[in-house]
SEGU-504075 format. One record per atom (N, C-alpha, C): residue in one letter; atom name; y negated, x negated, z negated. Coordinates in Angstrom, 3 decimals. Atoms other than C-alpha are relative to their C-alpha. Example, Ala and Ser with C-alpha at 12.3 -4.5 7.8 and 13.67 -1.06 7.14 Angstrom:
<pts>
A:N:1.190:-0.890:0.000
A:CA:4.500:-12.300:-7.800
A:C:-1.200:-0.900:0.000
S:N:1.190:0.820:0.060
S:CA:1.060:-13.670:-7.140
S:C:-1.090:0.770:-0.730
</pts>
This chain:
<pts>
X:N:0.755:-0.947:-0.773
X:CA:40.619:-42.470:60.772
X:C:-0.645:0.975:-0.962
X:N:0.931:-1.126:0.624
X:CA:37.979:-39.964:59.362
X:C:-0.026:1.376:0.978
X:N:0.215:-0.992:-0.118
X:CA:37.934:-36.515:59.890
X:C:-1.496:0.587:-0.179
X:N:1.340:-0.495:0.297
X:CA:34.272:-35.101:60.280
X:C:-0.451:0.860:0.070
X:N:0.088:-0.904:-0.557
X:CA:33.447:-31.883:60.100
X:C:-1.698:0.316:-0.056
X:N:1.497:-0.510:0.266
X:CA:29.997:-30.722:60.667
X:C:-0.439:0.919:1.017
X:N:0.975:-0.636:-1.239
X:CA:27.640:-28.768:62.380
X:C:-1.430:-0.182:0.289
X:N:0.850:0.554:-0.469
X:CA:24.391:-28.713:63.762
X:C:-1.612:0.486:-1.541
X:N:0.829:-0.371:1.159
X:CA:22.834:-27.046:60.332
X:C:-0.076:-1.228:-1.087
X:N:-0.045:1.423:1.310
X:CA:23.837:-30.018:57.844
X:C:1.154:-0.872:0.777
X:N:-0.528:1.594:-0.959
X:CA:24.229:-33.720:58.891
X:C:-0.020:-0.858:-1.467
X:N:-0.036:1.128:1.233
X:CA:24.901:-34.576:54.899
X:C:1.396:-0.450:0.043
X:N:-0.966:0.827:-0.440
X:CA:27.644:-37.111:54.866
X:C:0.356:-0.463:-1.724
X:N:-0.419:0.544:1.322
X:CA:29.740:-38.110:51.524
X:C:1.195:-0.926:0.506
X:N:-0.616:1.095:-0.297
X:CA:31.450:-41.138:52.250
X:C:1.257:0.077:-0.777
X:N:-1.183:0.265:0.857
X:CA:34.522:-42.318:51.291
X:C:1.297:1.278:-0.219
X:N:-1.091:-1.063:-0.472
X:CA:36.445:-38.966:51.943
X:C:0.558:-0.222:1.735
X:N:-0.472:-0.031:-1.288
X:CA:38.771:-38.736:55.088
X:C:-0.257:1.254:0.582
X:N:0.136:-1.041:-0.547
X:CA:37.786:-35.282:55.664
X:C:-1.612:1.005:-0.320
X:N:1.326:-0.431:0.368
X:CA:34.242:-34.185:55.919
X:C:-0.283:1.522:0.691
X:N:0.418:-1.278:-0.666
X:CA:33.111:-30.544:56.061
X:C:-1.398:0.528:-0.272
X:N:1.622:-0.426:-0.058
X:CA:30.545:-28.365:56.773
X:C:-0.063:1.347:-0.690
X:N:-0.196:-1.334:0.642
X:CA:29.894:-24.666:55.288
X:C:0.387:0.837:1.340
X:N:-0.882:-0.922:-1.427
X:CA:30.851:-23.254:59.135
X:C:1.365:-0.616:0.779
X:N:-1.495:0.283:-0.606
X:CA:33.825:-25.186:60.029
X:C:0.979:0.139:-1.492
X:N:-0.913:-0.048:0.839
X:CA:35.032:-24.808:56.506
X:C:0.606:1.513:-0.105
X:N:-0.382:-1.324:-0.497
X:CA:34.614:-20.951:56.891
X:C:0.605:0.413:1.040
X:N:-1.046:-0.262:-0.989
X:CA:36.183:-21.080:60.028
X:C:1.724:-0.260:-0.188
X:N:-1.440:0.082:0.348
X:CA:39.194:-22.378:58.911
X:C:0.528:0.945:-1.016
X:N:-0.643:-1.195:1.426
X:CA:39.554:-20.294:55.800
X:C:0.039:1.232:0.632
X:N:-0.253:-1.142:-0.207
X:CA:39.184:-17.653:57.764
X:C:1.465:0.214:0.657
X:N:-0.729:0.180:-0.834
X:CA:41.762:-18.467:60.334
X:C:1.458:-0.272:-0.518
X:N:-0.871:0.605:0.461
X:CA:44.242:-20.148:58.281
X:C:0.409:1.376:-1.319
X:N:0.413:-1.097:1.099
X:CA:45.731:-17.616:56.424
X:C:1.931:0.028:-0.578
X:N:-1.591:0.606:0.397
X:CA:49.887:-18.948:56.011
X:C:-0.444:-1.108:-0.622
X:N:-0.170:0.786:1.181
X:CA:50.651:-21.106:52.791
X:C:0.688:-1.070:1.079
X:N:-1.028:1.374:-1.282
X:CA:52.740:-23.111:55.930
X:C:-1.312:-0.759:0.269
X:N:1.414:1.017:-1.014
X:CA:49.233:-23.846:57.794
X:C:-0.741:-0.842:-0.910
X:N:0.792:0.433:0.874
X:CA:47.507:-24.614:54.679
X:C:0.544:-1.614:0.076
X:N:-0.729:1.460:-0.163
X:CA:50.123:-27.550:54.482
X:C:-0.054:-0.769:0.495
X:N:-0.245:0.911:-1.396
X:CA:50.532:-28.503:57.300
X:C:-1.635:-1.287:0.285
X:N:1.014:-0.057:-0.402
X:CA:46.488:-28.940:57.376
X:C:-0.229:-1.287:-1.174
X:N:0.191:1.166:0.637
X:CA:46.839:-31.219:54.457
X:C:0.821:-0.899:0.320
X:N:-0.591:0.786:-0.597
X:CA:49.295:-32.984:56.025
X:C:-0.547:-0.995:0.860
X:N:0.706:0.764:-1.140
X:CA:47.325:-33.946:58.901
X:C:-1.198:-0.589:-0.831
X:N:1.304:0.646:0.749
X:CA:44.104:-34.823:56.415
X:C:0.685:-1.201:-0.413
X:N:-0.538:1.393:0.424
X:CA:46.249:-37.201:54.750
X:C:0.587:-1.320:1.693
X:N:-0.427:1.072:-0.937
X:CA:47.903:-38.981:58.036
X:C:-1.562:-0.134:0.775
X:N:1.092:0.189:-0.494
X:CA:44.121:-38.766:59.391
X:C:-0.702:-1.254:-0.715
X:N:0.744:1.329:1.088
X:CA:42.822:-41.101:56.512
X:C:0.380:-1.093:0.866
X:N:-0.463:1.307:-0.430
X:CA:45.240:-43.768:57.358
X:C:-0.035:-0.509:1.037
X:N:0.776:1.082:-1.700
X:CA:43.748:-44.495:61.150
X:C:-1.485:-0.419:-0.679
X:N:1.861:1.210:-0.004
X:CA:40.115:-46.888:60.236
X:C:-0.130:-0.307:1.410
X:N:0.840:0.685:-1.493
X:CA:39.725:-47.305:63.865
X:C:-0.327:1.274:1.000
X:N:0.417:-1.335:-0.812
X:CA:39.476:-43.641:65.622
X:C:-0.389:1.063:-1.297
X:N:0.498:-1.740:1.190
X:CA:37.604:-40.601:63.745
X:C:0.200:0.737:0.965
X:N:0.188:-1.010:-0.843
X:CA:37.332:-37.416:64.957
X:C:-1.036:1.080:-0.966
X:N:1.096:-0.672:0.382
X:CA:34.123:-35.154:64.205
X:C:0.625:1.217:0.405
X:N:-0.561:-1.417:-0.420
X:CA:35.107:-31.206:64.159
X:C:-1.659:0.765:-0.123
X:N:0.951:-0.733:-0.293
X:CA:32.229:-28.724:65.206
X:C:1.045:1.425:-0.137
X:N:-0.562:-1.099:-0.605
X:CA:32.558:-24.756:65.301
X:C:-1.221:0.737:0.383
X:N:1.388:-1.209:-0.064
X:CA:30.538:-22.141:66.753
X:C:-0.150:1.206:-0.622
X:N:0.048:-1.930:0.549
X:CA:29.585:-18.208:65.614
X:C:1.132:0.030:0.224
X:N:-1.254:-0.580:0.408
X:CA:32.994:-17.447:66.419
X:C:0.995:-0.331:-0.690
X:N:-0.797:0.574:0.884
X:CA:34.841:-19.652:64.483
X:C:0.929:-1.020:1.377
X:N:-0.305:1.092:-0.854
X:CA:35.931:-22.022:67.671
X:C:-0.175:-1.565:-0.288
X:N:0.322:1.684:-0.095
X:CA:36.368:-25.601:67.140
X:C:-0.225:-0.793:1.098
X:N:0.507:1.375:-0.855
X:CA:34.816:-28.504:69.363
X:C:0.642:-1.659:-0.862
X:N:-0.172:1.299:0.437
X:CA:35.704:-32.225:68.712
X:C:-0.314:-0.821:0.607
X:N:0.440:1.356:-0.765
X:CA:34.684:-35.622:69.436
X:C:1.016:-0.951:-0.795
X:N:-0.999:1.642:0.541
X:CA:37.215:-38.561:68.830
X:C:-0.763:-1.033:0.964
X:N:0.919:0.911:-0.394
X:CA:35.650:-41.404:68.923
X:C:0.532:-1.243:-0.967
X:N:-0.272:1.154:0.954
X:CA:36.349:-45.427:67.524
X:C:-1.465:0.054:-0.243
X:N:1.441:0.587:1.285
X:CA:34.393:-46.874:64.805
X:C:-0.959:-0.741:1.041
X:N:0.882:0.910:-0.532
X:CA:33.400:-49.766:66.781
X:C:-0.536:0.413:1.129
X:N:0.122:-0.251:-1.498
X:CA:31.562:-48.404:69.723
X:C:-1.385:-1.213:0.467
X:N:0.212:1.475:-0.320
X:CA:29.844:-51.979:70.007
X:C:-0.658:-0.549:1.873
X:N:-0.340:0.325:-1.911
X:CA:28.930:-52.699:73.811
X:C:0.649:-1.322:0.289
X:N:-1.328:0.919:-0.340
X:CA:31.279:-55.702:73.102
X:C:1.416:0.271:0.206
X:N:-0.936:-0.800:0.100
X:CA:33.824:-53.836:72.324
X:C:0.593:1.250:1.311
X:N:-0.233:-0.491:-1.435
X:CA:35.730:-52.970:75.797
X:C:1.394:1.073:-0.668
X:N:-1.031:-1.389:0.441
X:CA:38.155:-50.414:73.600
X:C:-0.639:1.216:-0.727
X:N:0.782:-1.002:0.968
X:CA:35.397:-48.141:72.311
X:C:0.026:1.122:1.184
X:N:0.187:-1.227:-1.079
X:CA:35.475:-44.453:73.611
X:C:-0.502:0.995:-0.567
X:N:0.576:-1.600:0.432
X:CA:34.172:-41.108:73.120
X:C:0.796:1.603:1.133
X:N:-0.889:-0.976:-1.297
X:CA:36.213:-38.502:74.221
X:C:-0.192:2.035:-0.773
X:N:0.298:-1.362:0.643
X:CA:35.574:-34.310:73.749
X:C:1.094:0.798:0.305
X:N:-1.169:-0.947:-0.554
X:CA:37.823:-31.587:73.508
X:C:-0.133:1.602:-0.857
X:N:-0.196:-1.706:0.253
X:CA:37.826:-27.727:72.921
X:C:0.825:0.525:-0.063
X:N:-0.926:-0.982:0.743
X:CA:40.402:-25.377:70.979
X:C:0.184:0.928:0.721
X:N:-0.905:-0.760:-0.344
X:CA:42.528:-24.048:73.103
X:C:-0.200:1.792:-0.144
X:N:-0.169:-1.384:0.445
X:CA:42.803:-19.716:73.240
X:C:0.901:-0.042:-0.711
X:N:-1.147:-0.534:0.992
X:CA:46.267:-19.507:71.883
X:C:0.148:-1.309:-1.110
X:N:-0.562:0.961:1.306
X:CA:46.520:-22.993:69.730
X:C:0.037:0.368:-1.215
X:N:0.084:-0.047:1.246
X:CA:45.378:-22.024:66.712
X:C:-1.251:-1.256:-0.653
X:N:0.266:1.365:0.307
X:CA:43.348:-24.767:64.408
X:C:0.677:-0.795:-0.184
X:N:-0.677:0.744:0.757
X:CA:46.038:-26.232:62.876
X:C:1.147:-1.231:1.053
X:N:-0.577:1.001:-1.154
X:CA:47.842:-26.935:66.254
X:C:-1.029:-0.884:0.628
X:N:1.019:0.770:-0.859
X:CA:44.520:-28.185:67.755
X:C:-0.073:-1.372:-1.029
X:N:0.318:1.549:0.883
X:CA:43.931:-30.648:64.481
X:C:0.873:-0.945:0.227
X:N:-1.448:0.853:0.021
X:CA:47.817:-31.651:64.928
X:C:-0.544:-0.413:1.415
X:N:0.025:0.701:-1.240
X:CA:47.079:-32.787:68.683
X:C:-1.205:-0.854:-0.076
X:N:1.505:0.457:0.015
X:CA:43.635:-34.349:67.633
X:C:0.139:-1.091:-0.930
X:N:-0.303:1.242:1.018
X:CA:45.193:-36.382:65.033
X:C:1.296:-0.759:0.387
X:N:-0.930:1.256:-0.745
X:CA:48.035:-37.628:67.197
X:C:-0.556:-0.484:0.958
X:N:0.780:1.141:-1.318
X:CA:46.007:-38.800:70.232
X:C:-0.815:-0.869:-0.666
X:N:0.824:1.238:1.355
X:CA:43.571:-40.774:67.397
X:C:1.237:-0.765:-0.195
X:N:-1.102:0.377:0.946
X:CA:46.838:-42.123:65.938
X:C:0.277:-1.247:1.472
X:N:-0.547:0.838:-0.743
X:CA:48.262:-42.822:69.584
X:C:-0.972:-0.956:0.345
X:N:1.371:0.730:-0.867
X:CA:44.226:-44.094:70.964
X:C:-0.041:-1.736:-0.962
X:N:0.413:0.750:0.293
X:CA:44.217:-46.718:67.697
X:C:1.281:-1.104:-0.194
X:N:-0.980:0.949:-0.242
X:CA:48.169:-48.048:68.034
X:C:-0.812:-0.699:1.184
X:N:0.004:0.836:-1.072
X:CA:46.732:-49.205:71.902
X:C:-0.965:-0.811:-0.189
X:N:1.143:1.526:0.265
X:CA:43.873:-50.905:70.746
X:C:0.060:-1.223:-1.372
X:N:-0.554:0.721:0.793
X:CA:45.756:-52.392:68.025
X:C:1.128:-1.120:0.680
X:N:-1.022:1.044:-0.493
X:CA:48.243:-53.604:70.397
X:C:-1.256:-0.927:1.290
X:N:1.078:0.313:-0.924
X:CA:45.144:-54.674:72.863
X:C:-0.700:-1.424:-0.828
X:N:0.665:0.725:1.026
X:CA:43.725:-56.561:69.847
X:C:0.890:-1.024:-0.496
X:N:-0.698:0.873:0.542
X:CA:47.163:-58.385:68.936
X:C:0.118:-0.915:1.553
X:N:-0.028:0.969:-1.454
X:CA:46.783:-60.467:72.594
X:C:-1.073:-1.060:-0.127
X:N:0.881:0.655:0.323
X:CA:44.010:-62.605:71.353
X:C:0.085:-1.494:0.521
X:N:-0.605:1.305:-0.971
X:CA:46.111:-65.447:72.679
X:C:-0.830:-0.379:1.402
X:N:0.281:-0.093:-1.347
X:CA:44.842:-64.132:76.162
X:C:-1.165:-1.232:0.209
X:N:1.347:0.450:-0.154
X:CA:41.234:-65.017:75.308
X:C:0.020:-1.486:-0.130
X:N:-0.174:1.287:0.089
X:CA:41.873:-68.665:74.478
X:C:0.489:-0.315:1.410
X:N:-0.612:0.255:-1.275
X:CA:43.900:-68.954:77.556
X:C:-0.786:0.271:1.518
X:N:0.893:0.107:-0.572
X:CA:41.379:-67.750:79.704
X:C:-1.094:-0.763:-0.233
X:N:1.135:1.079:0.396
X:CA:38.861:-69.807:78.210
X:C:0.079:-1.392:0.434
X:N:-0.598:1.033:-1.187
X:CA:40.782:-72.353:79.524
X:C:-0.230:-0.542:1.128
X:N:-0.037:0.194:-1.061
X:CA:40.948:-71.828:82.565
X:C:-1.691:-0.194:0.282
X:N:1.226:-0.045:-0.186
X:CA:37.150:-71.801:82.747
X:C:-0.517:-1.755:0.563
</pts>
């Protein structure tokens, strides 16, 4: 999974990182984040974020330093009957660090089900079958 942060000022993209920022969601966090715990924690979640390749999640903020998100799979394919796009907005009391932690376990949980969706492949033969 990729982490994306951007906003609507710069749409430059450096590949090959799991965690992409922007100059207003990076200031939002630095501002916000202000415990040597959160800092951690925040690399914590960057690192277990890498290791999903099948759900990202794009981070937005506004003037106030509010995060937006979009989780979303790679493949959004119109073959592909497990592709989604789903939005979600930062909480009053969460914090970022709790919002990233819930944003990087529903990715985590969204790409186990289409991993287990994807190990049934059997099905498709078997219906083919029946045809």
């Amino acid at each position: 999974m990729q982490v994306n942060m951007e906003n609507n000022y710069s749409r430059q993209q450096s590949f090959g990182m799991a965690l992409k920022g922007s100059d207003v969601v990076n200031k939002a966090l630095r501002v916000r984040i202000t415990k040597p715990a959160e800092a951690q924690e925040l690399a914590a979640l960057v690192e277990q974020a890498s290791k999903n390749d099948i759900v990202d999640i794009q981070l937005f903020a506004n003037e106030k330093g509010k995060l937006t998100a979009n989780v979303f799979t790679r493949d959004t394919s119109l073959d592909n009957p497990n592709s989604f796009v789903r939005n979600f907005s930062e909480g009053i009391f969460g914090g970022p660090v709790r919002f990233l932690k819930k944003l990087v376990n529903l990715a985590d949980a969204e790409a186990a089900k289409i991993n287990e969706r994807c190990d049934i492949k059997e099905l498709d033969d078997t219906l083919s079958k029946m045809l």
